[in-house]
N, C-alpha and C positions, 0 to 999 in steps of 0.2 A: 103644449108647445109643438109637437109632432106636427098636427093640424097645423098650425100656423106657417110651418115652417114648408110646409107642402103647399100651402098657395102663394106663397112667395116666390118668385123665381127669376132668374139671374139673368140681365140682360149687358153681353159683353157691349162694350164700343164698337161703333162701327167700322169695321178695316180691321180691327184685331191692332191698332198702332197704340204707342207705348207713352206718346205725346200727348199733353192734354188736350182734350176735344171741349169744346163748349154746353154741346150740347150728350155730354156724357160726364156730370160732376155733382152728380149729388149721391155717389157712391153706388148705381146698380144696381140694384133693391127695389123689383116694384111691386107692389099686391095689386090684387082684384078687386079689394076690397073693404072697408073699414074705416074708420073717421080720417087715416093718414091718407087714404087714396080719394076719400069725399071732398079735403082738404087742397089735394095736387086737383085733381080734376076741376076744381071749382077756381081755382088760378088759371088752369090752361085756356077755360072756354070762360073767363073774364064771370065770373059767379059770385061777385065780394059777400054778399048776402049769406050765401054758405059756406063760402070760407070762415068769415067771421062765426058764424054759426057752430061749426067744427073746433076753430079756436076756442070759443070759451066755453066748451063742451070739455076739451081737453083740460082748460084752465078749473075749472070744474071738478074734475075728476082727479086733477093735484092737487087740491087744496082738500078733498074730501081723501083722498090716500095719506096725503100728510098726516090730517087730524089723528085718523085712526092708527096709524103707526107711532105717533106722538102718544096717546092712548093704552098703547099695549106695552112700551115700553114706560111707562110709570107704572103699571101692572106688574110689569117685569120686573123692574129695577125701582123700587120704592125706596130704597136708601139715599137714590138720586136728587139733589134739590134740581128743581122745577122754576128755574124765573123766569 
């Protein structure tokens, strides 16, 4: 988490004003890096091809975290019924 959190980094609004900005709202958080900034960049310079790509990469990687936390909690908790 350390790592991650160190190539993230904060990009205030521009003017420091308290009003919302348009081009300041998707909460200031940008990385370098990684399928969320594969995802933004592939939107900015019109890339649907890997945006989409990243989406179901993402989509992907919930359905496969699901499973397996579905998994470990019947592991866990076997008294559970399961329908």
């Amino acid at each position: 988490m350390r790592r991650l959190c160190r190539r993230a980094r904060y990009r205030p609004c521009p003017g420091g004003r308290n009003e919302p900005d348009p081009d300041c709202n998707f909460g200031g958080v940008a990385a370098d890096d990684g399928i969320g900034f594969m995802i933004w960049n592939a939107w900015q310079v019109l890339t649907v091809d890997t945006m989409y790509v990243g989406l179901l990469v993402i989509a992907i990687l919930g359905f496969v975290f699901s499973a397996v936390l579905d998994e470990i909690e019947r592991w866990l908790i076997p008294w559970k019924s399961h329908a």
